[in-house]
C-alpha positions in Angstrom: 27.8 61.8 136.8 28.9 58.1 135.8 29.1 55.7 138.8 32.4 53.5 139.2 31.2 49.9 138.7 31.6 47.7 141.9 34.3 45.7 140.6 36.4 49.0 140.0 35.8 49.8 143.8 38.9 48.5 146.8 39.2 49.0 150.3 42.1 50.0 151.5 43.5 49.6 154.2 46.7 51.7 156.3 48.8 49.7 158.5 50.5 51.8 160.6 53.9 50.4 162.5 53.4 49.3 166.2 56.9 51.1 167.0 55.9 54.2 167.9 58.6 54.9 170.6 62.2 54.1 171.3 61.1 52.6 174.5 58.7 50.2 172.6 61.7 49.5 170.3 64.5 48.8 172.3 65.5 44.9 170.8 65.4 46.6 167.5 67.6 49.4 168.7 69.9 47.0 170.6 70.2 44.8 167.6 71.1 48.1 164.9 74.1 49.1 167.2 75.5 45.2 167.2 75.1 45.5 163.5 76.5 48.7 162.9 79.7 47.5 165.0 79.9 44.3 162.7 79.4 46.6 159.9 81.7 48.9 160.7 84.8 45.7 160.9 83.8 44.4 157.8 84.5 48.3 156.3 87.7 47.7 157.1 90.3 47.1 154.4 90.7 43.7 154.3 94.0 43.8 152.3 96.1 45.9 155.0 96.7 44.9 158.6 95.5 46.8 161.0 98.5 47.5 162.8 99.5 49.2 159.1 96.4 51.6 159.9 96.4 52.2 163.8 99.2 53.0 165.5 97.7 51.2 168.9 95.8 48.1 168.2 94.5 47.3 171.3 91.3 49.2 171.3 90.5 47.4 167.5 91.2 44.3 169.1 88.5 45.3 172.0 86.1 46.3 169.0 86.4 42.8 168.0 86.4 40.5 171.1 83.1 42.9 171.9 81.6 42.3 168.2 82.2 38.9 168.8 80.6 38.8 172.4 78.2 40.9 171.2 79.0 43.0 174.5 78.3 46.5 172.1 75.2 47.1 174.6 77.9 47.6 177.2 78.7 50.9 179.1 82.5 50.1 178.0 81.7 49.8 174.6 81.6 53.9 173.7 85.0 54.3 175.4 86.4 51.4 173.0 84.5 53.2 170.0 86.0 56.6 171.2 89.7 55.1 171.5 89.3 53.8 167.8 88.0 57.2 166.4 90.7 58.4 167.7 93.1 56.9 165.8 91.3 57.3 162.8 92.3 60.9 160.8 89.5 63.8 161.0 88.9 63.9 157.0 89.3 61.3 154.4 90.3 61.6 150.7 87.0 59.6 149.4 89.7 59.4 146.0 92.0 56.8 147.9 89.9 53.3 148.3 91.4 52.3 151.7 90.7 56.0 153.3 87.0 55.4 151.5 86.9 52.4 153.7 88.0 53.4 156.9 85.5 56.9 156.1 82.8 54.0 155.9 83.7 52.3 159.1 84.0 55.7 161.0 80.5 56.2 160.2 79.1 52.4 161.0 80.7 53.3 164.2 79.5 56.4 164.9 76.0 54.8 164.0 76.8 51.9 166.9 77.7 54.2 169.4 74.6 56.4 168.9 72.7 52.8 168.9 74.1 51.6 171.9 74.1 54.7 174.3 70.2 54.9 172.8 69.8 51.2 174.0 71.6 52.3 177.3 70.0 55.1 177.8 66.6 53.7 177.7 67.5 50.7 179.8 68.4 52.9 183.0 65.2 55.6 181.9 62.8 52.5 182.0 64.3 51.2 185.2 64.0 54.4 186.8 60.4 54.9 185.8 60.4 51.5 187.4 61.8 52.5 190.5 59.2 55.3 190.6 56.2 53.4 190.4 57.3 51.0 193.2 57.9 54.0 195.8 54.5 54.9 195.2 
């Protein structure tokens, strides 16, 4: 059997990520629903006005003041999310570029509400664990 010659020979090494729970990644989580909401804005055609798309533009101009506040980590924020979707049609025709774009801000928004009821969701689990531990 022919042995490898020491310069052939590595170590190598695994780094495995320190995020190994939602809890433990909560910033990271907070910060993907703010971009997904700022994602989901700029998805929006740019050449149309938005009172051309949605027939109520309150709720898009809530989506934006929030953006803009970066209030997405806010309890109000789904209910702002949901009165967009709503005004947003069930399927798109992915031939037509401005229903392509509001198919690809439906989704960013979909992805900031899942982020931000995670982030929410985690905020009042952690301060109930908290709770728990000082009844003790």
């Amino acid at each position: 059997m022919t042995s490898i010659p020491q310069s052939f020979r590595h170590n190598i090494s695994l780094l495995l990520d320190q995020h190994t729970t939602d809890a433990s990644r909560i910033i990271d989580i907070g910060a993907d629903a703010i971009r997904a909401a700022r994602q989901a804005l700029d998805a929006m055609p740019a050449d149309i006005s938005i009172g051309d798309i949605f027939q109520d533009i309150a709720p898009v101009q809530a989506l934006i003041k929030a953006v803009q506040a970066r209030a997405v980590l806010e309890p109000e924020f789904s209910d702002i999310v949901d009165e967009v979707l709503e005004q947003l049609p069930a399927a798109f025709d992915e031939r037509n570029p401005i229903e392509r774009c509001l198919a690809s801000a439906k989704a960013d928004l979909l992805e900031a509400k899942y982020y931000a009821n995670r982030y929410l969701d985690l905020i009042v689990a952690e301060a109930q664990r908290a709770q728990s531990r000082g009844s003790r």
